[in-house]
C-alpha positions as a Markdown table, in Angstrom:
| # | Residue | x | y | z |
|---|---|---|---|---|
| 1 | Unk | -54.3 | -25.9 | -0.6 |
| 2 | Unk | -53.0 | -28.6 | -3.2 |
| 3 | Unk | -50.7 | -31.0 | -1.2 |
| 4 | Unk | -46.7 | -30.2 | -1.9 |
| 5 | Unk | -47.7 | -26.6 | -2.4 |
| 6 | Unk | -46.3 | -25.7 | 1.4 |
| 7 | Unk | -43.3 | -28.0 | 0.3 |
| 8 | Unk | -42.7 | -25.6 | -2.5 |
| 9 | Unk | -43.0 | -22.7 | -0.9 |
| 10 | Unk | -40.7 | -23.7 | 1.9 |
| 11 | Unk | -37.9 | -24.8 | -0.5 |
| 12 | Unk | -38.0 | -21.6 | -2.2 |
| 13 | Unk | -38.4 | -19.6 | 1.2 |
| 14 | Unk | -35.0 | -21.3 | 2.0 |
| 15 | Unk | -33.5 | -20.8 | -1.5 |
| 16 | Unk | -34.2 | -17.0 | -1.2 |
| 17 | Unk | -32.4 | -16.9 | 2.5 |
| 18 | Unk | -29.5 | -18.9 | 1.2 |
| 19 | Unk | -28.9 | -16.6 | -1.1 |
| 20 | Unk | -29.1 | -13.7 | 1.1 |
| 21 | Unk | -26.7 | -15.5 | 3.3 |
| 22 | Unk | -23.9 | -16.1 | 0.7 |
| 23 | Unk | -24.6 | -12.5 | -0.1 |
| 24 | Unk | -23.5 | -11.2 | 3.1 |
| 25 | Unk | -20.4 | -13.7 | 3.7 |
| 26 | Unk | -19.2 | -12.2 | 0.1 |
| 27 | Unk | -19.6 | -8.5 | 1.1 |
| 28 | Unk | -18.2 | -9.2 | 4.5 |
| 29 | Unk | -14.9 | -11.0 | 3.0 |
| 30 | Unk | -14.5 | -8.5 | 0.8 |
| 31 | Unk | -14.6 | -5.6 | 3.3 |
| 32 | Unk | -11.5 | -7.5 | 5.1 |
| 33 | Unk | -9.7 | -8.1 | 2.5 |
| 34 | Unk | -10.3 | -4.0 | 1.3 |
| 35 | Unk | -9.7 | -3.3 | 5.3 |
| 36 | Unk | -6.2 | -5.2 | 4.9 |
| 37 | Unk | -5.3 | -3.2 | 1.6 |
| 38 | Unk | -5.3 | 0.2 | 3.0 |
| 39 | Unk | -3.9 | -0.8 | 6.8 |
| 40 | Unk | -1.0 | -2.2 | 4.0 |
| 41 | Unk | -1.0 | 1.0 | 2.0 |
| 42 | Unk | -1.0 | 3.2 | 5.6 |
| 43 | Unk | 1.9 | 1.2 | 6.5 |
| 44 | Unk | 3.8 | 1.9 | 3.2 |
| 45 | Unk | 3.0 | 5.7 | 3.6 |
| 46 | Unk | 4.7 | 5.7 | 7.4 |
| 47 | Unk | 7.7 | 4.0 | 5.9 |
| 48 | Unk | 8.5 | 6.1 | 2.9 |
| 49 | Unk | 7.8 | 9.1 | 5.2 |
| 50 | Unk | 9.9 | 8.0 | 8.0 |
| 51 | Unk | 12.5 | 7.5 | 4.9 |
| 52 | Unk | 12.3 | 10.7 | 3.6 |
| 53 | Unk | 12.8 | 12.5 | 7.2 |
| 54 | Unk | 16.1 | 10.1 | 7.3 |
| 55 | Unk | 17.6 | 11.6 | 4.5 |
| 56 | Unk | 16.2 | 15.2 | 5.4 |
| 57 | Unk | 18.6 | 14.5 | 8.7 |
| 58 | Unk | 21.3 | 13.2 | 6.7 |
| 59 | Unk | 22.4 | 16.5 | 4.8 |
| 60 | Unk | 24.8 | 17.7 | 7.5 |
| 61 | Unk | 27.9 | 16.5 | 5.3 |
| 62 | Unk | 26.3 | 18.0 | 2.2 |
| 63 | Unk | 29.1 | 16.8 | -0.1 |
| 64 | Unk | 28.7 | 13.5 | 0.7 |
| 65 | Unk | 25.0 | 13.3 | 0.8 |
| 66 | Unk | 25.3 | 15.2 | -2.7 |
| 67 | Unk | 25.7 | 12.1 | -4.6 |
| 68 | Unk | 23.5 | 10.3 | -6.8 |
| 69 | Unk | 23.0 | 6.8 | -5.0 |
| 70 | Unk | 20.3 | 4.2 | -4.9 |
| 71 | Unk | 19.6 | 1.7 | -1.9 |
| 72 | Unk | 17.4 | -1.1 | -1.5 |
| 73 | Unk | 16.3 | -2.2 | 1.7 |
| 74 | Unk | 13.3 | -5.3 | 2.9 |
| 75 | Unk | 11.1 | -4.6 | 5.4 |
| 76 | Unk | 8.5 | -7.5 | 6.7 |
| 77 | Unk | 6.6 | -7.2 | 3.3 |
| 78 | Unk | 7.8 | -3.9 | 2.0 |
| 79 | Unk | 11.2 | -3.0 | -0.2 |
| 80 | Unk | 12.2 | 0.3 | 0.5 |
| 81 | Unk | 14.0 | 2.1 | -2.3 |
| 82 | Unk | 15.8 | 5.3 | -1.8 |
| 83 | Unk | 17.2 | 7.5 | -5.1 |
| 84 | Unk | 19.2 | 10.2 | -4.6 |
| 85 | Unk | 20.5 | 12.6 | -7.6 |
| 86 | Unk | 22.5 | 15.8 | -7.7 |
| 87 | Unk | 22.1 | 18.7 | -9.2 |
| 88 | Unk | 24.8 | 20.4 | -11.8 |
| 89 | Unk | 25.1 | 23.2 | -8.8 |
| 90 | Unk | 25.5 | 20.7 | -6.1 |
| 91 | Unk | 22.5 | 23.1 | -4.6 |
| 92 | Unk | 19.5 | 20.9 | -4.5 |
| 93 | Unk | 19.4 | 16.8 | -4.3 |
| 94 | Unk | 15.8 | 15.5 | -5.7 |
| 95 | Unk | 15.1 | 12.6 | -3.5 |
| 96 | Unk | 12.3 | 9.7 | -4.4 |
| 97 | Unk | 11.5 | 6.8 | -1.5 |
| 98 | Unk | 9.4 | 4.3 | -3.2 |
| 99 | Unk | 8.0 | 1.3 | -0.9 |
| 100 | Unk | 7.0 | -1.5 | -2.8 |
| 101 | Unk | 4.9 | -5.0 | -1.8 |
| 102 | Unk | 3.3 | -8.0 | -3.5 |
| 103 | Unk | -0.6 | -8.2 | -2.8 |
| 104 | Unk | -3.2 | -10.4 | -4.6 |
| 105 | Unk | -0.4 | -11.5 | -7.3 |
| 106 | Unk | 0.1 | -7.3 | -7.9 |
| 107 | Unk | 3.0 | -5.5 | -7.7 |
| 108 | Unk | 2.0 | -2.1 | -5.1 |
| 109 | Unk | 4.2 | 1.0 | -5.1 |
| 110 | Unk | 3.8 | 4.5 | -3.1 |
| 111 | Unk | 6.1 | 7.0 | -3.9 |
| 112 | Unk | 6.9 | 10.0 | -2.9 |
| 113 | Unk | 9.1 | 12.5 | -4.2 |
| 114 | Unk | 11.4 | 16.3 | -3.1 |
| 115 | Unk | 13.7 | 18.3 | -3.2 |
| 116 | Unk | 16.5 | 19.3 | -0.4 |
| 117 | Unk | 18.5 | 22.1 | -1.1 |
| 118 | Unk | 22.1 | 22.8 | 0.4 |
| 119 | Unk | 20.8 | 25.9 | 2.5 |
């Protein structure tokens, strides 16, 4: 063996592991941050279903729920934003609940969208 040669080897034995490391702390950071984005998006789901169900409940006065309105309301991190419109008929009332957030400098929506009828 030349001298330096088990130098060498050593450097590039720790080059290779470094590398390996930083490879693990970027896939590990990354499945956070992806683990943070759906517990976010899960959370968005619960609100605009637990929206929807509020307005299902809301239909006992049908001529006053029959009305096309739109409210806005902030939640932690979320904007809730309920739609209501009226049909010609005053039978059915589509109904959208969008929940929207800020995440990574990106605007995130999840809608969700139905109809009630009168009956």
């Amino acid at each position: 063996m030349k001298k330096g040669q088990v130098l060498i080897e050593v450097i590039m034995a720790f080059a290779i592991a470094v590398v390996a490391l930083l490879g693990l702390i970027q896939l590990s950071t990354k499945s956070v941050s992806s683990s943070g984005t759906a517990k976010r998006e899960s959370q968005a789901t619960a609100y605009a279903q637990q929206a929807m169900e509020e307005l299902r409940a809301g239909k006992a006065n049908w001529d006053e729920f029959c009305s096309d309105t739109s409210v806005s309301v902030s939640l932690d991190i979320f904007t809730i934003t309920t739609a209501k419109n009226c049909d010609n008929s005053k039978k059915f009332v589509s109904v959208t609940v969008a929940v929207t957030w800020d995440e990574n400098n990106k605007t995130k929506t999840i809608t969700q969208q139905t109809q009630i009828s009168r009956y």
